[in-house]
C-alpha positions in Angstrom: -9.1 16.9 -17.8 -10.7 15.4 -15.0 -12.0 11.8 -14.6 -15.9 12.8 -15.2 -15.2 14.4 -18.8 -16.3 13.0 -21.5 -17.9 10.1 -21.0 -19.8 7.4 -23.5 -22.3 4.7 -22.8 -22.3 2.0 -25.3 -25.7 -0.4 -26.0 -24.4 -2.7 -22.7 -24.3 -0.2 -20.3 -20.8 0.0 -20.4 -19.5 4.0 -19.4 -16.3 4.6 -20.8 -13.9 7.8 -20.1 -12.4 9.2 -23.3 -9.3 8.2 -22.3 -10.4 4.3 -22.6 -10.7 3.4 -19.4 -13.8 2.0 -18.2 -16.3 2.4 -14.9 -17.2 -0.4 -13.6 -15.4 -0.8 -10.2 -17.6 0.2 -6.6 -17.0 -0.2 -3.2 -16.3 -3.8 -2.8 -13.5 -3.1 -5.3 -12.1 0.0 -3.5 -12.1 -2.3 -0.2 -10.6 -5.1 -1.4 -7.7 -3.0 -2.9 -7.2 -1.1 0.1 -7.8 -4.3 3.0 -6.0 -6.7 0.5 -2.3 -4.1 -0.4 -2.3 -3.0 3.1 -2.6 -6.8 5.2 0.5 -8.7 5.0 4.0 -9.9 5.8 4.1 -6.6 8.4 1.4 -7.7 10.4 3.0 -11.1 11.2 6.5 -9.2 11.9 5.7 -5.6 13.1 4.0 -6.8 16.4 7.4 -8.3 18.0 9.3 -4.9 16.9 6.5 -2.9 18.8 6.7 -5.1 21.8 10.1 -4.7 22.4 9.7 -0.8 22.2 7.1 -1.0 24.9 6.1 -2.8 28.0 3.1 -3.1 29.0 -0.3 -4.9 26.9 -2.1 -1.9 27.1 0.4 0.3 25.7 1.0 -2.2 22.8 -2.2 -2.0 21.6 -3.0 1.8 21.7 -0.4 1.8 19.9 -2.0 0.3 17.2 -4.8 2.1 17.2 -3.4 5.2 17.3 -1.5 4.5 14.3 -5.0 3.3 12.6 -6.4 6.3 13.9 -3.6 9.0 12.2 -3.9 6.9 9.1 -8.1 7.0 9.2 -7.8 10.6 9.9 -5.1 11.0 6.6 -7.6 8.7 4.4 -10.7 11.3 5.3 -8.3 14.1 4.1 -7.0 12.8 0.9 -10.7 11.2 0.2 -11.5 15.0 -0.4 -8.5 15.4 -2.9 -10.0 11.8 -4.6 -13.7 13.1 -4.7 -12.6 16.6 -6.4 -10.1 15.2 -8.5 -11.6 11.8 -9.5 -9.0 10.8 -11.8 -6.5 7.7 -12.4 -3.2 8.7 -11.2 -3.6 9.1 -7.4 -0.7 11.4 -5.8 0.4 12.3 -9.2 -2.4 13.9 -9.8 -2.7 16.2 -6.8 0.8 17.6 -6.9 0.3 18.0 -10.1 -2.8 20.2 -9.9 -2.0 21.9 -6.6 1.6 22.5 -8.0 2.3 22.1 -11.5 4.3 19.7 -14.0 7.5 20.0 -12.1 6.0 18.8 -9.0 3.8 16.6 -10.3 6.5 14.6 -12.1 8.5 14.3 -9.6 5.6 12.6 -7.2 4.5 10.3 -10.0 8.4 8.9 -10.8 9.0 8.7 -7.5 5.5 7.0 -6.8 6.1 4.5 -9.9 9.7 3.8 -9.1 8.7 2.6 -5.7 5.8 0.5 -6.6 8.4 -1.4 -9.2 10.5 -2.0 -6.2 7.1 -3.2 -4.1 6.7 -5.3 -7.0 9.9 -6.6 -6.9 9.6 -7.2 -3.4 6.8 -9.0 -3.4 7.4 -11.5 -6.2 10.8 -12.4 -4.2 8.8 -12.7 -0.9 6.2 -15.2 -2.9 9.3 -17.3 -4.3 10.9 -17.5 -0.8 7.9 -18.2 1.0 7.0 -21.2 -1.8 11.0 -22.0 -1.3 9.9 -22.7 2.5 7.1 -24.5 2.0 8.2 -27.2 -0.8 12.1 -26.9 -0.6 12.3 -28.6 -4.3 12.0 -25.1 -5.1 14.6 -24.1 -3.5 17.4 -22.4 -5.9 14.6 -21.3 -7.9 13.0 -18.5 -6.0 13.9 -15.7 -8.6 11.6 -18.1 -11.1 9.2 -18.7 -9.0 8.9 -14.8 -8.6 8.8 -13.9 -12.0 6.5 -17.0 -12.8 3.6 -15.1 -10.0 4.8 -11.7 -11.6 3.8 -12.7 -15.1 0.4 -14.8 -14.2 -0.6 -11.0 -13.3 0.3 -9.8 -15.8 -1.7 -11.9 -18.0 -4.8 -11.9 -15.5 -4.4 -7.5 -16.0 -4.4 -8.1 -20.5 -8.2 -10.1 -19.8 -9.4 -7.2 -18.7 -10.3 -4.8 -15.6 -13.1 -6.8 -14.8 -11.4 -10.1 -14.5 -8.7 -8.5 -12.4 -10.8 -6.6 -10.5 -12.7 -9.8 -9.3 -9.4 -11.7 -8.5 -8.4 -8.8 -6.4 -12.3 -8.9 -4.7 -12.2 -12.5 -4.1 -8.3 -13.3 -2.8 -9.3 -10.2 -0.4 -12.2 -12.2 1.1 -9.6 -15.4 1.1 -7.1 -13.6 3.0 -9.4 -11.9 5.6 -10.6 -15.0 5.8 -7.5 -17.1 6.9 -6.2 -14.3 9.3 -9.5 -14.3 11.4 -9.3 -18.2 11.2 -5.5 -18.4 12.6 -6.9 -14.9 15.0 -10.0 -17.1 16.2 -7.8 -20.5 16.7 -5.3 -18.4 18.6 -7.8 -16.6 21.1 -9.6 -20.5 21.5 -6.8 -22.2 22.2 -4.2 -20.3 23.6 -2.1 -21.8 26.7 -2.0 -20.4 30.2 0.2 -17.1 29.6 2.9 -16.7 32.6 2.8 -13.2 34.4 5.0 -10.5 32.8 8.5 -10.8 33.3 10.4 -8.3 34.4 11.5 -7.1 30.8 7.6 -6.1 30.4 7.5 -4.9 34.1 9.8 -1.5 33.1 8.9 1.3 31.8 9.2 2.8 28.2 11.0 5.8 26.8 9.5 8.2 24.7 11.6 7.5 22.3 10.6 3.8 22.1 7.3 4.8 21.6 7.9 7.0 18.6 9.9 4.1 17.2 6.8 2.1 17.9 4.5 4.4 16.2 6.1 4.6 13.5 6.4 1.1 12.5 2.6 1.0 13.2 2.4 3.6 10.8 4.0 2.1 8.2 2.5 -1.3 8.6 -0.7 0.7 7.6 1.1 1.6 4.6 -1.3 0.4 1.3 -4.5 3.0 2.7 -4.4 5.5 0.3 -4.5 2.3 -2.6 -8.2 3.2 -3.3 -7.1 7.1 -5.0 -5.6 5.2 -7.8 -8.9 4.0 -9.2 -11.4 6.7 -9.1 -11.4 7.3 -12.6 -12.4 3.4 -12.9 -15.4 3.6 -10.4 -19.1 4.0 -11.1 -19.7 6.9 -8.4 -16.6 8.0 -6.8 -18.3 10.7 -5.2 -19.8 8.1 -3.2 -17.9 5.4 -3.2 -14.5 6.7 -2.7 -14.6 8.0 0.5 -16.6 4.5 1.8 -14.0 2.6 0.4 -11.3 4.4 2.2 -12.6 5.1 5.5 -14.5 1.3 5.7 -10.9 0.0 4.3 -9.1 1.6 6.9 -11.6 0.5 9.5 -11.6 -3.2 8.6 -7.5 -3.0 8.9 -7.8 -1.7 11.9 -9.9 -4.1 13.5 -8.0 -7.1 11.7 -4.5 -5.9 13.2 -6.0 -5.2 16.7 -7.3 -8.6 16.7 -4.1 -10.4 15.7 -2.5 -8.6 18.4 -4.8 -9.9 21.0 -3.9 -13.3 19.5 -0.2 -12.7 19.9 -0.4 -11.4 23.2 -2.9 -14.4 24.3 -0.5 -16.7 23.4 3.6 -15.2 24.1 4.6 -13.8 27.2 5.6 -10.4 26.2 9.0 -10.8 26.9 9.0 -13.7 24.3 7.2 -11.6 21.8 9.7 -8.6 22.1 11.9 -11.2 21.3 10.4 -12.6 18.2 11.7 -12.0 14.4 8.3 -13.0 13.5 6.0 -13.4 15.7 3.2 -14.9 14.3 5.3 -18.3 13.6 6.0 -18.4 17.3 2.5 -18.5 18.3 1.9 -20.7 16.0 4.4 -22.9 17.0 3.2 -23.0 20.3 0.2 -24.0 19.5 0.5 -26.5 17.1 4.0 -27.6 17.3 6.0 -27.7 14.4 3.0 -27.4 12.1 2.8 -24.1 12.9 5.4 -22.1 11.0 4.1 -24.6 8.3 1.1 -22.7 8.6 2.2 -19.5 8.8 4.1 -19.8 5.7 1.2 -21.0 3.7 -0.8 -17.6 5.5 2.1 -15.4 4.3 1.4 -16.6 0.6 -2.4 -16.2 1.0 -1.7 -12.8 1.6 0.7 -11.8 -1.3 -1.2 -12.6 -4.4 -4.0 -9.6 -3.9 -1.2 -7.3 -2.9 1.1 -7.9 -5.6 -2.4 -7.6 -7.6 -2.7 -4.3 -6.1 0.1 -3.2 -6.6 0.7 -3.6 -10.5 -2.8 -2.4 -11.4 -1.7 0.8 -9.3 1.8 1.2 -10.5 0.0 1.2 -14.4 -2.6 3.4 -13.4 0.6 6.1 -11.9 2.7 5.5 -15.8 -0.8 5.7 -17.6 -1.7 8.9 -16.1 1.7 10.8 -17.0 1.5 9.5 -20.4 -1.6 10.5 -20.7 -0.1 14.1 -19.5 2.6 13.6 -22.1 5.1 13.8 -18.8 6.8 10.5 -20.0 6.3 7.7 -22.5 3.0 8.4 -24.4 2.4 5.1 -25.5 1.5 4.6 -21.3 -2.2 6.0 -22.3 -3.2 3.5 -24.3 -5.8 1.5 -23.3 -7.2 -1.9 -24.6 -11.0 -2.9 -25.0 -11.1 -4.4 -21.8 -10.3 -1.4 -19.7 -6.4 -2.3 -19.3 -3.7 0.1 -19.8 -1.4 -2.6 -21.4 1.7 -0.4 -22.4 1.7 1.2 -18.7 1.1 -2.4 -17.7 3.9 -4.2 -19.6 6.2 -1.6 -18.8 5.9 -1.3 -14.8 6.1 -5.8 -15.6 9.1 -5.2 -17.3 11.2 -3.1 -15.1 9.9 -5.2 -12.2 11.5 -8.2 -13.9 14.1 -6.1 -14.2 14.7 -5.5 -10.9 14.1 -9.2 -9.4 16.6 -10.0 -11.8 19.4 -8.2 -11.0 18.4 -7.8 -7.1 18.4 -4.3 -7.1 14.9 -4.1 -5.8 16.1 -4.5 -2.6 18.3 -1.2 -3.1 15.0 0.9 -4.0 12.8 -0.7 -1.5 15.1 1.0 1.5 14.5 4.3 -0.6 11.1 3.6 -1.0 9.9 4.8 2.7 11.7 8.7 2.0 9.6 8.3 -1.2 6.4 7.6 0.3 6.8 9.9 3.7 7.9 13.2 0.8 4.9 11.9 -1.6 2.5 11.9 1.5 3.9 15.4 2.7 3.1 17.4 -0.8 -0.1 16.1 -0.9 -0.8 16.6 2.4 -0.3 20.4 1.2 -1.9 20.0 -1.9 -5.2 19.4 0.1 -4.3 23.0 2.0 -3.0 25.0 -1.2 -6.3 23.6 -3.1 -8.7 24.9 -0.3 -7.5 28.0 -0.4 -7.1 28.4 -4.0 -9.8 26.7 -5.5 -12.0 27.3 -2.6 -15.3 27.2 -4.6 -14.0 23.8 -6.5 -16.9 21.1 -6.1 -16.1 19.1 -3.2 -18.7 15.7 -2.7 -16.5 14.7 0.3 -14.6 17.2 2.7 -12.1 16.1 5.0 -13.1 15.6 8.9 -12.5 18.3 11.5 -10.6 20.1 8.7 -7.9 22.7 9.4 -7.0 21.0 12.4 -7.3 17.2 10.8 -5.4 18.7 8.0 -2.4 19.6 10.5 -2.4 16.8 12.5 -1.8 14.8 9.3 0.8 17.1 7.5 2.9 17.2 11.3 2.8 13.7 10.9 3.9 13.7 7.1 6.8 16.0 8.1 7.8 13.9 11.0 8.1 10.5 9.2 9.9 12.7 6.2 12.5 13.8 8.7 12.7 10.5 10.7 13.2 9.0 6.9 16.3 11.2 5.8 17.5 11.1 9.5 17.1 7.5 9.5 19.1 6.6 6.2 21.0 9.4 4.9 22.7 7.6 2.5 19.4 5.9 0.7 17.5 9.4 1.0 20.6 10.9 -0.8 20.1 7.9 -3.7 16.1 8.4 -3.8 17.3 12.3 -4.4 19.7 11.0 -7.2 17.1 8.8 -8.5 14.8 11.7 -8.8 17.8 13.6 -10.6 17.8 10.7 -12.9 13.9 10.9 -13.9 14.2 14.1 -14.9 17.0 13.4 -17.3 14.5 10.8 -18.8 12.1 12.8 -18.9 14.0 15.6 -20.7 15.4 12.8 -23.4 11.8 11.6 -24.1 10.4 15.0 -25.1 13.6 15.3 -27.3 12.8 12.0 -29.3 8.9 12.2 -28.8 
């Protein structure tokens, strides 16, 4: 079934997919999603890392838009997977189509499980962060957590268009107090000494892969837009606007802060930094500036932990839909909410906040998303050349060779990931195992 099959239009206007869900999301939705899961905590710590892998200003920021470039280049390509297969779901639904069951449960678990640990990580970061800020909370970050966690989830059961709007107008909120602190560092920025002799020598090639790839992954949230085309008026259209403009505004917003950074530290003292942002801010406004920071840092969590629940529902309510796991997952309330899918991704998020062993899955969480990227990356290529007369509204830029650049780049992050970590990739293989055997006991009782 694909997302354009039987639909119904009630006395309002309303379209409604058989399935429940409802269309009434467009672009400003698919950017907000996309602008507001991507920008956050790594572009106020990611900059340092980068700096001390490189040494000159130049080289920093090519850097970054190299990276922004791969990812814009990989959002054109999987646009084309979106526009043909315009259905809730997102990766699932590719490996799926391009490779079966098998393969497409084993990209949706893996894709779910890491969106709970996201989840996970996100509520904590909110608690800490509001910890830092008033430390009467201090103690009670876990609460704090679940307390953001479960206003969500209560904003998802009003509906798709309430959440939808929340996520459309924190995005603008956010955006908005990142150019502010970008313009205010740029406007007022000290004198910065000449470069030291740290950013005088030269850097390896490895230092710049290590570079590139945190870049990379600080673009990680792109593909957030794939998730919703069976939700959106025109995905044909709108889709691949929302994930090349998306990917564009990031861009620019990341290059930006990074002239701020650089306008204020010496980059010798931004190598340095743990988190770079504060000590700019410090600079320039003295102690109130890590105060301000923090309060930026919490601007730019609620859309993202937003995000990333409506997406993580989307992933269950798709496989139950596809009887793959729990069928309940496919139900779907009035309001255009998948509310099992929704309470269950909640629940296993409070799960893992609670026992802390989020922060186990969130080290798996980058083999997960470099292999999820990778079979899609081939799904695109197996598709094209088996359903090569498939309606296509969008088609991927410059493709074969687009299409190679991006699965090289798919297989080198996969590598660098297992290489990396051996021991997490071998527990996100376990944890695969263990889907499976879930799977295989939910068919038996269902």
């Amino acid at each position: 079934m694909t997302g354009d099959s039987r639909l119904t239009t009630d006395d309002s206007g309303l379209t409604t997919v058989s399935s429940g869900l409802i269309r009434i999301l467009g672009v400003g939705f698919g950017l907000a999603v996309i602008v507001g899961s991507t920008i956050g905590i790594g572009i106020l710590r990611t900059p340092g890392l980068v700096a001390g892998q490189l040494a000159d200003r130049t080289a920093i920021l090519a850097v970054w838009i190299a990276g922004g470039l791969y990812t814009l280049v990989g959002a054109a390509c999987l646009a084309e997977l979106g526009t043909m297969l315009p259905e809730a779901g997102g990766y699932y639904v590719y490996a799926r189509r391009a490779f079966g069951e098998a393969a497409g449960f084993a990209v949706g678990w893996t894709d779910w499980i890491s969106y709970c640990a996201v989840l996970g990580y996100v509520s904590i970061a909110i608690g800490e962060f509001s910890a830092l800020l008033l430390p009467s909370l201090a103690g009670y970050e876990k609460a704090v957590s679940m307390l953001a966690l479960a206003a969500l989830a209560a904003l998802q059961l009003a509906g798709l268009r309430v959440s939808s709007r929340f996520q459309e107008i924190t995005t603008v909120v956010k955006c908005g107090a990142f150019l502010t602190v970008v313009v205010a560092a740029m406007l007022f920025a000290p004198a910065v000494p000449a470069p030291s002799a740290f950013a005088a020598q030269a850097s390896s090639f490895s230092g710049l892969i290590v570079a590139l790839q945190s870049v990379v992954i600080t673009y990680g949230g792109w593909q957030s837009g794939l998730y919703f085309a069976e939700e959106d008026r025109d995905p044909a259209r709108n889709l691949p606007r929302s994930m090349i403009g998306g990917v564009a505004a990031v861009i620019v917003v990341y290059v930006l802060v990074n002239l701020a950074l650089l306008s204020v530290l010496p980059i010798g003292e931004l190598a340095r930094s743990t988190l770079p942002a504060a000590d700019a801010a410090q600079v320039l406004l003295g102690r109130r500036g890590r105060e301000i920071i923090t309060i930026l840092s919490i601007v730019s969590l609620p859309p993202m932990l937003n995000a990333i629940l409506m997406i993580g529902t989307r992933i269950l309510f798709a496989m139950g839909r596809d009887r793959l796991l729990w069928r309940r997952a496919a139900s779907v309330t009035a309001r255009g909410t998948p509310a099992a899918a929704m309470l269950a991704t909640t629940l296993v998020a409070f799960a893992l906040v609670a026992t802390g062993t989020f922060q186990r899955l969130v080290a798996m969480v980058a083999f997960y998303l470099a292999a999820n990227y990778l079979v899609c990356c081939l799904a695109l290529i197996v598709l094209r050349w088996r359903e090569p007369d498939r309606a296509r509204p969008f088609r991927a830029w410059g493709y074969p060779w687009s299409a190679a650049v991006v699965l090289a780049g798919a297989a080198a992050f996969l590598v660098g990931a297992a290489a990396g970590d051996a021991i997490n990739a071998a527990g996100a293989v376990a944890l695969l195992g263990l889907g499976f055997l879930v799977r295989g006991v939910m068919q038996l009782v269902t």
